[in-house]
C-alpha positions as CSV (number, residue, x, y, z in Angstrom):
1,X,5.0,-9.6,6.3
2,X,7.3,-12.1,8.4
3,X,4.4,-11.9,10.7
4,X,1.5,-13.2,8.2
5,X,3.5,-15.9,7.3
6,X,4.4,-17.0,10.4
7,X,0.4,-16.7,11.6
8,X,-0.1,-19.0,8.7
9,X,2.2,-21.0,9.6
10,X,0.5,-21.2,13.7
11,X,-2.7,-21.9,11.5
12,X,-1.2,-25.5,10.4
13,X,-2.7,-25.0,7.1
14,X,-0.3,-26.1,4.0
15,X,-1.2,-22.2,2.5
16,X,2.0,-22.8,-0.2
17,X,2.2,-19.1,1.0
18,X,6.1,-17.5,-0.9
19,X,6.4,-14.1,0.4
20,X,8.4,-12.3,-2.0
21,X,10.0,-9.0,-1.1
22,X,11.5,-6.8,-3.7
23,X,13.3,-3.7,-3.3
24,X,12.6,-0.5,-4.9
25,X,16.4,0.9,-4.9
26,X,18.4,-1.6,-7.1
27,X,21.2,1.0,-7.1
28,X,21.8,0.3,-3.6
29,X,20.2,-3.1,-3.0
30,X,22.5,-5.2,-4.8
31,X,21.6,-9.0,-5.3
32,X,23.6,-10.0,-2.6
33,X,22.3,-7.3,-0.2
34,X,18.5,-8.1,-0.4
35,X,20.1,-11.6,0.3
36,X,21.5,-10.8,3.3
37,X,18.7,-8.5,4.3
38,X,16.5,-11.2,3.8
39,X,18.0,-13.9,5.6
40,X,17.9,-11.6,8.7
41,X,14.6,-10.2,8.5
42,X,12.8,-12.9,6.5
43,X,14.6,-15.7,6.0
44,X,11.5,-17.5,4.7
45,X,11.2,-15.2,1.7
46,X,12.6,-14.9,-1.5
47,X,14.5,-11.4,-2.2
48,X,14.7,-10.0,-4.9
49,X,16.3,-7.0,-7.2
50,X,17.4,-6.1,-10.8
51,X,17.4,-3.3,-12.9
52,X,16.5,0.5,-12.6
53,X,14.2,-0.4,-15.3
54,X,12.9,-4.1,-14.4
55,X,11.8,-2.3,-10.9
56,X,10.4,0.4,-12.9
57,X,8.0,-2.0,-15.0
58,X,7.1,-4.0,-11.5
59,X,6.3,-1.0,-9.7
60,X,4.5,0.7,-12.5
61,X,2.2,-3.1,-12.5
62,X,1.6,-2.9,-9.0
63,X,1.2,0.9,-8.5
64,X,4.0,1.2,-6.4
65,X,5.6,4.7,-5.5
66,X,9.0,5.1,-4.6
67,X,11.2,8.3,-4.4
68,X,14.2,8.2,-3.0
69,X,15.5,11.4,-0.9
70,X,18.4,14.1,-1.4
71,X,21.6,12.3,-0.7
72,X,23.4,13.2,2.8
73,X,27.3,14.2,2.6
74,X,28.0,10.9,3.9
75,X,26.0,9.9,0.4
76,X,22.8,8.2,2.4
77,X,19.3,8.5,1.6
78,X,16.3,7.5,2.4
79,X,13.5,5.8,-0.2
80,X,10.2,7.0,0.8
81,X,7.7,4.1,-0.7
82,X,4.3,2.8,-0.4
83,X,4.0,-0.2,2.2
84,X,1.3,-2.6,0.6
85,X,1.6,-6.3,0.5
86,X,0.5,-8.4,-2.6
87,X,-1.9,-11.4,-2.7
88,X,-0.9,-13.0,-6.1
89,X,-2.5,-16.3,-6.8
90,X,-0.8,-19.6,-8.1
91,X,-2.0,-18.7,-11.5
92,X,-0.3,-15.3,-11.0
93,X,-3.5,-13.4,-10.9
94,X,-3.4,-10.5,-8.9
95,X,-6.3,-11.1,-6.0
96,X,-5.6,-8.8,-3.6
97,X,-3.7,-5.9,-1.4
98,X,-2.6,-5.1,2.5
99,X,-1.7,-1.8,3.4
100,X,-0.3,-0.8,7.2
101,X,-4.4,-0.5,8.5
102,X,-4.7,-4.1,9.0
103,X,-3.5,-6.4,11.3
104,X,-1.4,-9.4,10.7
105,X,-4.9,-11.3,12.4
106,X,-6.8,-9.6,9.8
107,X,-4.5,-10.1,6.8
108,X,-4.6,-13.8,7.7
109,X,-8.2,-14.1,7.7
110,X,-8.1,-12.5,4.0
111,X,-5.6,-15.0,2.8
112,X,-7.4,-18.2,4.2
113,X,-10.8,-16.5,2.6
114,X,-9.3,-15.8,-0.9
115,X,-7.3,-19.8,-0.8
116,X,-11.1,-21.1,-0.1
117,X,-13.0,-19.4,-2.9
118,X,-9.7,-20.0,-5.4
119,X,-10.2,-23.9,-4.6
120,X,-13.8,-24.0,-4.8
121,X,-13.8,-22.0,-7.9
122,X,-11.4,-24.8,-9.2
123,X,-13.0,-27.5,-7.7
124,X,-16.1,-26.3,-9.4
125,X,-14.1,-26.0,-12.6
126,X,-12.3,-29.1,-12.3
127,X,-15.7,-31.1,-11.4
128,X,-17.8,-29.5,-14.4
129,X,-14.7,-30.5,-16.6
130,X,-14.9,-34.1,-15.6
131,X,-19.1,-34.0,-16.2
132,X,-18.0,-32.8,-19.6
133,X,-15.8,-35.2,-20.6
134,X,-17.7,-38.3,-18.5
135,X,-20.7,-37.2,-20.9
136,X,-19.0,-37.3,-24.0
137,X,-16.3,-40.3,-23.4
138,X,-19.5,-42.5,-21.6
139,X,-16.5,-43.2,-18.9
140,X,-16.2,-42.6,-15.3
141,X,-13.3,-40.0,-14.6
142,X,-12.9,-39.0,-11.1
143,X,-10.7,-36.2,-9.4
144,X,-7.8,-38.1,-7.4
């Protein structure tokens, strides 16, 4: 993930990319453990937890699976979980996934693809929008 963001980053594009990682063991992953995870790992991201049930209702959105393994006699487990990352839009609109078969090159090129037909699509809107309301006002409004 850390790695998409930073090849966006190399790209010199302002993406307005947030990565957003959230844990699927809040009983474990306090607030201020995801923090500190975070800043080591992906300090550019935002971390996040809450309840058993708040994690439920994400991962049941996003598909998500998570189990989390028999407890040692030290009390440690491990979560096994699905590895995807999300591509929401700035409306919140869910556009796209990334599992582990593609590269952070590839992932990239996805990204860039989906941020050009989002701003053409609103471009088109915005401009058809402006026709409208030029053709019923009789006035010239322009898209600054």
């Amino acid at each position: 993930m850390a790695l998409v963001v930073d090849n966006l980053e190399k790209e010199d594009m302002n993406t307005g990319i947030q990565g957003i990682f959230i844990t699927v063991d809040p009983d474990r992953d306090t607030p201020k453990i995801v923090d500190k995870y975070i800043k080591e790992f992906f300090s550019k991201f935002i971390g996040l937890s809450g309840t058993s049930e708040q994690i439920q209702q994400v991962c049941k959105r996003y598909r998500v699976y998570y189990s989390p393994g028999k407890k040692d006699v030290d009390n440690d487990y491990i979560v096994d979980h699905t590895i995807i990352m999300y591509l929401v839009n700035p409306e919140g609109e869910f556009i796209d996934y990334f599992g582990q078969n593609k590269t952070a090159d590839e992932i990239v090129e996805h990204i860039l693809l989906h941020m050009f037909k989002f701003k053409q699509e609103k471009g088109s809107l915005l401009s058809n929008t402006l026709e409208k309301i030029n053709s019923l006002s009789g006035k010239k409004i322009v898209a600054s």
